[in-house]
C-alpha positions as CSV (number, residue, x, y, z in Angstrom):
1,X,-19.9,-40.7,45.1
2,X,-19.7,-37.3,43.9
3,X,-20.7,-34.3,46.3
4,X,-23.6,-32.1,43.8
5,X,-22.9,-28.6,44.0
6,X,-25.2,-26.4,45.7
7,X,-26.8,-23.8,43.7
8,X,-26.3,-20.4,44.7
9,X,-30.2,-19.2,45.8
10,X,-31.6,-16.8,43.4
11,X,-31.3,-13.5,44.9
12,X,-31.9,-9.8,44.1
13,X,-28.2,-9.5,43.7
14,X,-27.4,-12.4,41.7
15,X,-30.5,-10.9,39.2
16,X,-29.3,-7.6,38.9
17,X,-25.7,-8.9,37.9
18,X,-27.0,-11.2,35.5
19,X,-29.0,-8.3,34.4
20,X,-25.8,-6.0,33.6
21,X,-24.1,-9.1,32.1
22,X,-26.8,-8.9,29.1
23,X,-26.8,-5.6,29.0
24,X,-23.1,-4.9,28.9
25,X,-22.5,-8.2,26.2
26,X,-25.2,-6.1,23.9
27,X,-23.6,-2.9,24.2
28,X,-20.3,-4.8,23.3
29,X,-22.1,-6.7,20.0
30,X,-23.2,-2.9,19.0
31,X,-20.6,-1.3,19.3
32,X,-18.2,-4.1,17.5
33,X,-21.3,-3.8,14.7
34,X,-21.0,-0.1,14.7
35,X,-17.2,0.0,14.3
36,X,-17.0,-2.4,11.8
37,X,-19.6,-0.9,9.3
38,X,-18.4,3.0,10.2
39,X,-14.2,2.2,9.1
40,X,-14.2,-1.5,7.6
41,X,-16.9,-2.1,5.7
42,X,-20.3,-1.9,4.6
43,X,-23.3,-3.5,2.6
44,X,-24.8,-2.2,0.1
45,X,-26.9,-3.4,-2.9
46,X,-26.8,-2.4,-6.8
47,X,-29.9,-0.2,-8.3
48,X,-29.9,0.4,-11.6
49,X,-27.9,-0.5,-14.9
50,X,-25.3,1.9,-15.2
51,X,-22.4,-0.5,-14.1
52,X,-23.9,-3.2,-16.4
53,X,-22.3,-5.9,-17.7
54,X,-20.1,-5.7,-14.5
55,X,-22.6,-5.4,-11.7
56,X,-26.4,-6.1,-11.8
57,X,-29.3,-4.5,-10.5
58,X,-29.6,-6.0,-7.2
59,X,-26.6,-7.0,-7.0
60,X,-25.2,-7.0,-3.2
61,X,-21.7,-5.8,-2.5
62,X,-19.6,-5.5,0.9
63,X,-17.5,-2.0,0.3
64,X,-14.2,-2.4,2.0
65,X,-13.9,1.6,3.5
66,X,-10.4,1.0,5.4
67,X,-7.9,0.6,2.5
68,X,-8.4,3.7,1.2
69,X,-7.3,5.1,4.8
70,X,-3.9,3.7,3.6
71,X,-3.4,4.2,-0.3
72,X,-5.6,6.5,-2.7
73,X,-7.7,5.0,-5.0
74,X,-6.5,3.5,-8.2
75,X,-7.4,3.5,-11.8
76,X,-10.3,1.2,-12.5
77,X,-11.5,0.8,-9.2
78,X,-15.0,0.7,-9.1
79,X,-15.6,3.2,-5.9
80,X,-18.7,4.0,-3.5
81,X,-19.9,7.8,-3.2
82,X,-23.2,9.5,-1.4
83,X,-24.9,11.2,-3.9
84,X,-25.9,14.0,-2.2
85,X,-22.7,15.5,-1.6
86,X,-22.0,14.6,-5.4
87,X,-23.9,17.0,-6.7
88,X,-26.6,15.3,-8.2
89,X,-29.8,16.0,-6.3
90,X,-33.5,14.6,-6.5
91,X,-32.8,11.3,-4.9
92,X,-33.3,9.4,-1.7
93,X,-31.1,10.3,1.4
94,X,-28.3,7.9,2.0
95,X,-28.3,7.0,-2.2
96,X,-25.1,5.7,-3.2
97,X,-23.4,6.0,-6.3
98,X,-20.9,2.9,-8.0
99,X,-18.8,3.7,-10.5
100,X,-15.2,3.1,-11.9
101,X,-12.3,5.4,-11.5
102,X,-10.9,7.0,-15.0
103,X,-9.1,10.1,-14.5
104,X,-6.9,10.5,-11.6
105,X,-6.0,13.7,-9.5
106,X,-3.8,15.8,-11.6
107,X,-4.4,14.3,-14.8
108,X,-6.0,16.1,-17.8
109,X,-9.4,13.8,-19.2
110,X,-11.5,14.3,-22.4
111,X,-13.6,12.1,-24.4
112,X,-13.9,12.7,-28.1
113,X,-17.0,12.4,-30.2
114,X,-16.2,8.6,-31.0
115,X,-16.4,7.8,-27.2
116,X,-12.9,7.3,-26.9
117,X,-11.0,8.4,-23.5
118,X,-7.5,10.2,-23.7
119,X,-6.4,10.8,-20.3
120,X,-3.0,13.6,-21.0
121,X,-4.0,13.3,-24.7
122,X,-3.5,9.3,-24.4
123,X,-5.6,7.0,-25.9
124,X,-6.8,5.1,-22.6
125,X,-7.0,1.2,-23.3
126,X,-9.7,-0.1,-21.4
127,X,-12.2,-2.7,-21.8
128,X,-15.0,-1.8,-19.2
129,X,-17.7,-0.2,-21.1
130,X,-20.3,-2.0,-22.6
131,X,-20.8,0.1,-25.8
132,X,-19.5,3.4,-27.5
133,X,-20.5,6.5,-25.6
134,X,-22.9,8.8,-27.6
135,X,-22.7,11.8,-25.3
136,X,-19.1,13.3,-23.9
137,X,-20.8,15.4,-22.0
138,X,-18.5,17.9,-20.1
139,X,-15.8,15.8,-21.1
140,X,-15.8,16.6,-24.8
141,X,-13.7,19.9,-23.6
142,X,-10.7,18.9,-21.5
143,X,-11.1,18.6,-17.8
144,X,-8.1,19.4,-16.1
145,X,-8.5,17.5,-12.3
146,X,-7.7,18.7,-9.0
147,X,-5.4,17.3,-6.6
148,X,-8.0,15.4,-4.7
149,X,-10.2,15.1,-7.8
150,X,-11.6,11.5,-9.5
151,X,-13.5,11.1,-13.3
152,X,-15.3,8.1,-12.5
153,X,-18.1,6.7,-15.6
154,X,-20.8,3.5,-15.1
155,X,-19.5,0.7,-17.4
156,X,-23.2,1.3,-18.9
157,X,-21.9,4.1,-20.3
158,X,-24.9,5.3,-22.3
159,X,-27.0,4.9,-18.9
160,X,-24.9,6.1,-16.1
161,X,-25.4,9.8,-14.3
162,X,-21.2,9.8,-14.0
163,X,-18.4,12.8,-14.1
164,X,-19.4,13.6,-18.0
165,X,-22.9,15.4,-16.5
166,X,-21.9,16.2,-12.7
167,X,-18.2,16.8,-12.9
168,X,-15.0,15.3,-11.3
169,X,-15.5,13.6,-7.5
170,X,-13.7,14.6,-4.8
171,X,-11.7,12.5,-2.6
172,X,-13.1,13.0,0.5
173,X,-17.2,12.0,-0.1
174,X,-15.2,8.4,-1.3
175,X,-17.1,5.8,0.7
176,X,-14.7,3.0,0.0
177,X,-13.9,0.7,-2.8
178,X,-16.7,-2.3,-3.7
179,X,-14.9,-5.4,-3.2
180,X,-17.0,-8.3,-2.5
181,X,-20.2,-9.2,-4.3
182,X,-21.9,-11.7,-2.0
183,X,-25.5,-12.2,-3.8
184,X,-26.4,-13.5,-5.8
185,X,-24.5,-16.4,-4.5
186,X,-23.7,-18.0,-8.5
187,X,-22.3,-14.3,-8.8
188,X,-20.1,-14.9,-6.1
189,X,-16.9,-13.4,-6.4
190,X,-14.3,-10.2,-5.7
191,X,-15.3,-7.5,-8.1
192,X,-11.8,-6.8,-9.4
193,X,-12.1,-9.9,-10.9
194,X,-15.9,-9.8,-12.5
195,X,-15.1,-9.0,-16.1
């Protein structure tokens, strides 16, 4: 027959180290929370149309923020930016904008009054916006870009506040790049690959 253990009695010291146990395994879970949404990634959910037909209104997305730590964003990508360091004002703290990378640091942008994009006088083949664009904005003069400077446009391009009205992004209010669009779940899917 088997000897039963003997419970430890319930003391004021067994208490208070079950106690700091807790505590310490909560502080861990936060702080593993905390890292991963301040350098990996983030959640953040669509509002608006002007990335339509691509993204949705509503649409959540996980934004990976560490792979931009190791290259620079590319053309196409469709990026994450706060838009109060953008340069657009009147909205809601901790707003972020979605858009897709045109013009890269260095190069020389301008849309002409047809809506087509020449990036160093050009033609730029793409096949992301959902209609011909009926306002150039800034863009109908050539914008030369800095060194750490983006053009990013909506894919809705007749409804998106983008680089025509507010000018080129900088690289450093980048947020990260969307990558993952989790819900609606039929929509699942990487967003390089939503067409």
């Amino acid at each position: 027959m088997k000897k039963e253990e003997e419970e430890e009695p319930l003391t004021s010291k067994a208490i208070i180290k079950e106690v700091i146990s807790v505590i310490l395994n909560v502080l861990i879970c936060f702080l593993v929370v905390f890292l991963i949404t301040q350098f990996v990634g983030q959640r953040t959910v669509v509002s608006g149309r002007s990335m339509e037909d691509t993204l949705q209104d509503r649409d959540n997305l996980i934004v990976d923020k560490i792979s931009y730590r190791f290259h620079d964003p590319n053309r196409f990508d469709v990026i994450i930016f706060p838009h109060d360091e953008s340069g657009i004002g009147g909205e809601e703290k901790d707003t972020f904008y979605i858009k897709r990378v045109i013009g890269l640091p260095g190069e020389t942008v301008r849309i002409d009054g047809s809506g087509n994009i020449y990036i160093n006088d050009i033609l730029l083949e793409e096949t992301y916006g959902t209609e011909i664009m009926a306002n150039p904005g800034n863009a109908s003069n050539e914008m030369i870009l800095g060194p750490d400077e983006y053009f990013v446009l909506g894919d809705n391009r007749n409804n998106s506040t983008d680089s025509r009205m507010i000018g080129p992004i900088n690289r450093d209010i980048i947020v990260g790049k969307a990558w993952l669009r989790v819900y609606p779940f039929k929509s699942f899917g990487l967003v390089d690959n939503i067409e």
